[in-house]
C-alpha positions, 0 to 999 in steps of 0.5 A: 152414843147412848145406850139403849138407842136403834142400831146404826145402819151402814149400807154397803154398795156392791157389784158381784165380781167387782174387786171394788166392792170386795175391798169395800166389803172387807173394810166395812167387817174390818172395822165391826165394833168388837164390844157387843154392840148391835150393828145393822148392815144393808148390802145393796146392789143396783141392777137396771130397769126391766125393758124387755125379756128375752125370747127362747130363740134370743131376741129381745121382746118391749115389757108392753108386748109381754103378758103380765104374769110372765112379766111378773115371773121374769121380774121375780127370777131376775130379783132371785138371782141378784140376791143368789149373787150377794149372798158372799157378801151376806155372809162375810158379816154373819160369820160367828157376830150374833150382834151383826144384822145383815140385809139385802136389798137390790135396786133397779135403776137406769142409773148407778149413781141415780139409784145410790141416792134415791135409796139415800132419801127413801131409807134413810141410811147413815152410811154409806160405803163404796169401792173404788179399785181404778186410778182416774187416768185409767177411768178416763181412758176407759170412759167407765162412768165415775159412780163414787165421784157422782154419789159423793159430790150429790149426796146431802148432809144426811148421810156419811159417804165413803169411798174405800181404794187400795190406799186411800180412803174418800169421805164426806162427814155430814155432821160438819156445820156449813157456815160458810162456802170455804167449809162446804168445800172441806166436807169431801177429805181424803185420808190414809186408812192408818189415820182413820183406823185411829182416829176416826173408825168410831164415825163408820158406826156412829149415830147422829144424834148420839154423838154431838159432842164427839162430832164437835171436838173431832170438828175443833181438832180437825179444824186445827190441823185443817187451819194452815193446810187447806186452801180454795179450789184454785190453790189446791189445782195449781199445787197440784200441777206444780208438784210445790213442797214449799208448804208445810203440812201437819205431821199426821194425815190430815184432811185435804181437799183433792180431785177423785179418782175420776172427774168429780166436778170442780170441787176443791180437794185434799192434796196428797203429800209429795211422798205419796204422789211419787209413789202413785206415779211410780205404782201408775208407771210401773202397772202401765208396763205391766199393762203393755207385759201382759198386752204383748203376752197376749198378743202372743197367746192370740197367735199361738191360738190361731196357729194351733186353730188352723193346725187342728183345722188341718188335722181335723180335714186330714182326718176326715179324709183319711176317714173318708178313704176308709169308708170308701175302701170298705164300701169298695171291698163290699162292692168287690164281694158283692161283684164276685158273687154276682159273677159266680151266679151269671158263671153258673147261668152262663155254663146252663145258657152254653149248654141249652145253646149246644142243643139247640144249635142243630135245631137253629141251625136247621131252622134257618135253612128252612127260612132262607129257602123259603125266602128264596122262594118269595124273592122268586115269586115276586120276580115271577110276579113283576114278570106277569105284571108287566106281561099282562099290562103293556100300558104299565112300564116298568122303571129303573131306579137311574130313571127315578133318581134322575127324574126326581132330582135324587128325591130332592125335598123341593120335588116332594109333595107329600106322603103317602101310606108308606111313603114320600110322594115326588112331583116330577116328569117321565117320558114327556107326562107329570107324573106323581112319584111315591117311594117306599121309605127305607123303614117300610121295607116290611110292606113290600107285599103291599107294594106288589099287590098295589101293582098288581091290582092297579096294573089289571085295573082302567077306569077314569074315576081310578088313579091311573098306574104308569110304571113301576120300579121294584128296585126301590118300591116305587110306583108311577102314578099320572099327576093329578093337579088340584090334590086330594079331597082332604086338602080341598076341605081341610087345607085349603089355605089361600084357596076357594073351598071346593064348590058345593056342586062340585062336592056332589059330582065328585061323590058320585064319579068316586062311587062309580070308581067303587062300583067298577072295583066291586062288579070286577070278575072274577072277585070282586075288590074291596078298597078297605081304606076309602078316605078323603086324603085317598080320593084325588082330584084331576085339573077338571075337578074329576074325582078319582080313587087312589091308594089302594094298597089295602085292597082286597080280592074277595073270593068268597062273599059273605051274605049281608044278613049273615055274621062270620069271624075271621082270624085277620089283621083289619086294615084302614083308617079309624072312623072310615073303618066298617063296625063290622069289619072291625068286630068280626074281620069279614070284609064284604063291598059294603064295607067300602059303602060305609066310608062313602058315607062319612065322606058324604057326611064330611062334605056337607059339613066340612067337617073331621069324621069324629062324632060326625055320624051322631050329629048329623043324624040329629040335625037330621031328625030335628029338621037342623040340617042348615045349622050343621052344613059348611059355611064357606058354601051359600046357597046350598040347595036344602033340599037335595042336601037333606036326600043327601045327607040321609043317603050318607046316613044310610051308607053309615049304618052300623050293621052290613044288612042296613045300609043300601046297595051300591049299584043298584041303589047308590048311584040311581039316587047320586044321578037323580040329585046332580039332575036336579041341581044341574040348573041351580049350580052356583059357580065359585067366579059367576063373572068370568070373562074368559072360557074356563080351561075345563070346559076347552076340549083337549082336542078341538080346543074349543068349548065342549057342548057334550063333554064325555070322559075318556078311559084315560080319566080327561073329558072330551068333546063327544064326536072329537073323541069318537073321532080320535078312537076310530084312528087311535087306541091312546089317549090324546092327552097321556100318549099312553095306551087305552084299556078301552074305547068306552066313554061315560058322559060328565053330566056335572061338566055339562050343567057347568058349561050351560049355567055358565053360557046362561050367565054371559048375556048377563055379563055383557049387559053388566 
């Protein structure tokens, strides 16, 4: 080499933690010219190309959706630490040689090998010096990519190449001349590290243009000991496999041709000498049965880790569990002192309690002498009640409970035809008449007094338009009403499902026998009775469609009238149904007849509109004040008579008025003006079947059997033909129908039955002409 020249430069390939590159690294400071020279090392290390950066939460995010400036930064630390990890090697050749330059460089590649030979052409680098620590049938067993084998088998003639084991020593010498094939292929040598050491160590440093004459008799030497050694790819292969010692080899380690350590391609190799083949194999053997040593101890050590695993997985739950007793035996104690303590303050509590009790007990005591006196009292009132009832009204009996359940089947659902105000209303048959049968239920105990002034008023009371009493039971609380066929108003307006919708003509008949009912219970002497729950599930209707009142179980004697125009409160419970209930009467707790008036006209209301009671009285007088009467009447109804359904509806009005003093007398003023519109729309009614061709059985007389010119209703509640039942009176004093006994002999004549009759016999020439 000449003085004075640009330091030589070896590069030495690593990888951190690799024991390769350890032995590689230590080979290259070995052999450290000692002479002061100046020596130039690069250490290099490839790491891959950057592809992705990892998110916090670990996934792996593509370069092209991160930001350039992280991109950057990662790029950066990811550089850093690579250079962190070969700091070892840097400072293996610095330590105490001032002539030893030392860099780093870190190479991003896909590919080891690849990268190698990229930084060969671009830096130029006259060395270059890599580790090979595996044997190449563990390599091939492993599948690990062969990186010297590569690098040595593609580099040019620019650049030394070697390839340090634990034994041997790979070269590739780019100053051989290529003049022919057979050289090429002894390029690539093999010798033991003794021989390089002696011989050949000054090639590690040495420059190429510096040294020609060096390289040229190292190359006449070689050559000598090469000439009788070295044979093509195929001879060497098959001595090789045969194991041969028939050929001589040079005394000294000589250059070779030889397969690497993992498959390098097909180039010819030096083959090793037979003593050292032998020993590969044994160290081969003998590491092979340390493998499978340390395979059966580990085996071992994974097995005593699962047992040891699953033994703390069992200490660990029966420590949890004994944990858990702990916790829940103090949770117990504090639970345990906590109940105690409650215990002492309820002791304490009760031993006051016994003796609040002590003293109290004689008042108690006496106290409950005094209630079950008075209630022997009541039970003897009522008794004394039941006797007057049934003195005073012969017409009423008085059942037992035998004759009830017998009647009803013992109150079977079949029978059942609804409900009353306390009670279940049974369908059924005493003493040859259908009657209607309404119980007290069990939960409704607490209305017996109601029961009783039921009987009691219904007993001194007979009128045809009010629901006719029979009998009574007062074993069970049950009273015997006579059977009325056609139901309630509200069923005729609200369930008739399957059925014609009661006829308007009929409506205004049925307002004016149920306001005569009311005028009846008003004018009685000597206190007038209010109804105070005059509603349309309360008006019922008998087969001939004769309205009559029921339930009155509210009803109240009023002993002591109140003045229309004067305002009195009273401490009283109200009574009735919301919306048929008097403003007044619910404000102030007096109760006067024309709190009854104000129910009649919602049910006005409710018949002209077929209509529930809430907000009916607000927009009927509306449609009333803008002259839209016809838009608010029911429309199961044509040809309502527009007229007399406005003096209609205005009388409803007025019945509805807020204040007592507004709305009009019952008697005086009420039933005048109902009698002046069923006149008036006599000859306009409109029949529900205007084509009947057989006499309808409410317009037969129940006597004569024929069709009634003046029907007239009787005080048992049927209509009769005038002169037959003047006749019958005359001999009789009960009712042709009931059997049972009349109150009276008065008759009322039905005008509603009347126009019927004529409008329908008017209609038969007609019929017979059709």
């Amino acid at each position: 080499m000449a003085s004075g020249g640009a330091p030589p430069t070896v590069a030495v390939a690593v990888r951190p933690g690799g024991s390769g590159s350890r032995l590689a690294a230590r080979w290259v400071a070995a052999g450290l010219p000692g002479n002061g020279r100046a020596t130039a090392i690069t250490v290099v290390h490839v790491i891959p190309e950057l592809s992705y950066e990892p998110s916090p939460t670990g996934e792996r995010v593509p370069m092209p959706l991160v930001g350039r400036e992280p991109a950057e930064a990662y790029a950066w630390d990811r550089r850093a630490r690579a250079e962190e990890a070969l700091l070892p090697f840097r400072r293996l050749y610095c330590c105490g040689l001032a002539n030893v330059t030392v860099e780093t460089v870190v190479v991003e590649g896909d590919g080891v090998a690849e990268a190698l030979l990229r930084y060969i052409r671009e830096s130029g680098v006259r060395s270059l010096v890599l580790g090979s620590a595996s044997f190449r049938w563990f390599r091939r067993a492993l599948s690990i990519p062969d990186v010297p084998g590569t690098v040595i088998q593609a580099t040019q003639n620019s650049c030394n190449v070697f390839v340090v084991s634990k034994r041997r020593l790979i070269m590739k010498l780019a100053r051989y001349p290529q003049t022919s094939e057979s050289n090429r292929n002894l390029r690539i040598e093999s010798i033991s590290h003794e021989t390089f050491a002696l011989s050949h160590r000054s090639l590690l440093f040495d420059n190429f243009g510096d040294d020609e004459a060096q390289s040229d008799s190292f190359s006449q030497s070689h050559s000598s000991h090469s000439a009788s050694n070295v044979v093509s790819s195929s001879e060497s292969s098959e001595q090789v496999a045969s194991g041969s010692s028939g050929v001589n080899y040079a005394a000294t380690e000589g250059s070779k041709n030889y397969d690497s350590l993992s498959s390098w391609g097909e180039d010819p190799w030096v083959a090793s000498n037979s003593s050292e083949e032998c020993q590969s194999t044994d160290d081969v053997s003998k590491l092979r049965k340390e493998l499978q040593e340390t395979l059966v101890v580990y085996d071992k050590a994974c097995a005593n880790l699962v047992s040891v695993k699953k033994k703390i997985q069992v200490l660990s739950i029966e420590c949890s569990e004994e944990a858990r007793k702990v916790e829940h035996a103090l949770e117990w104690e504090e639970a345990l002192k906590q109940t105690v303590s409650d215990e002492k303050a309820k002791q304490l509590e009760v031993i006051s309690e016994v003796e609040q009790a002590g003293k109290s007990f004689t008042r108690e005591a006496y106290s409950r002498y005094k209630t079950e006196m008075a209630a022997s009292m009541i039970c003897q009132d009522k008794v004394q009640i039941v006797d007057a009832i049934l003195t005073k009204s012969r017409s009423c009996r008085r059942y037992s409970k035998r004759d009830i359940e017998l009647a009803t089947d013992n109150f079977s659902e079949e029978r059942k035809i609804g409900e009353g105000g306390y009670g279940n209303v049974y369908r059924c048959t005493l003493d040859h008449t259908e009657v209607a049968v309404k119980v007290i239920q069990e939960n409704s105990i607490d209305k017996t007094d109601e029961f009783l002034k039921e009987v009691e008023i219904l007993s001194q009371l007979r009128h045809p338009n009010l629901v006719l009493l029979l009998g009574f039971c007062p074993e069970i609380g049950c009273l015997v009403y006579e059977y009325l066929k056609n139901g309630s108003l509200e069923d005729q307006l609200f369930n008739s499902e399957g059925c014609q919708p009661l006829h308007w003509f009929l409506r205004f008949q049925v307002v004016f026998e149920v306001s005569c009912g009311l005028a009846f219970l008003h004018a009685r002497s000597p206190e007038p009775v209010v109804h105070r729950d005059l509603k349309p599930a309360n008006i019922l209707l008998d087969r001939n469609y004769v309205g009559k009142v029921g339930d009155v179980g509210f009803a109240k004697f009023v002993s002591d009238l109140v003045p229309d125009w004067q305002t009195e409160y009273k401490d009283t419970i109200v009574a009735g149904t919301l919306y048929y209930t008097d403003p007044e009467y619910q404000q102030t707790g007096t109760v006067r007849p024309k709190s009854d008036v104000f129910a009649l006209g919602v049910v006005i209301l409710q018949l002209l509109t077929g209509r529930r009671p809430d907000g009916l009285v607000a927009s009927a007088e509306n449609a009333v004040r803008n002259g839209r009467l016809a838009d608010i009447l029911d429309w199961s109804q044509a040809g309502w008579p527009l007229a007399e359904a406005e003096v209609f509806a205005r009388l409803g009005l007025r019945c509805a008025a807020l204040r007592c003093r507004d709305r009009p007398d019952l008697e005086s003023e009420v039933l005048p003006e109902l009698d002046e519109i069923l006149h008036r729309i006599t000859f306009a009614v409109s029949l529900r079947s205007p084509k009947l061709t057989s006499v309808p059985s409410h317009f037969v007389c129940p006597i004569t059997q024929e069709l009634m010119e003046d029907p007239h209703v009787a005080a048992d509640g049927h209509t009769y033909e005038h002169y037959a039942i003047r006749a019958w009176l005359k001999r009789h004093r009960t009712s042709p129908v009931t059997r049972s006994k009349l109150q009276n002999s008065s008759v009322i004549p039905n005008h509603s039955l009347r126009g019927a009759i004529q409008q329908w016999k008017s209609q038969l020439p007609a019929q017979t002409n059709e």
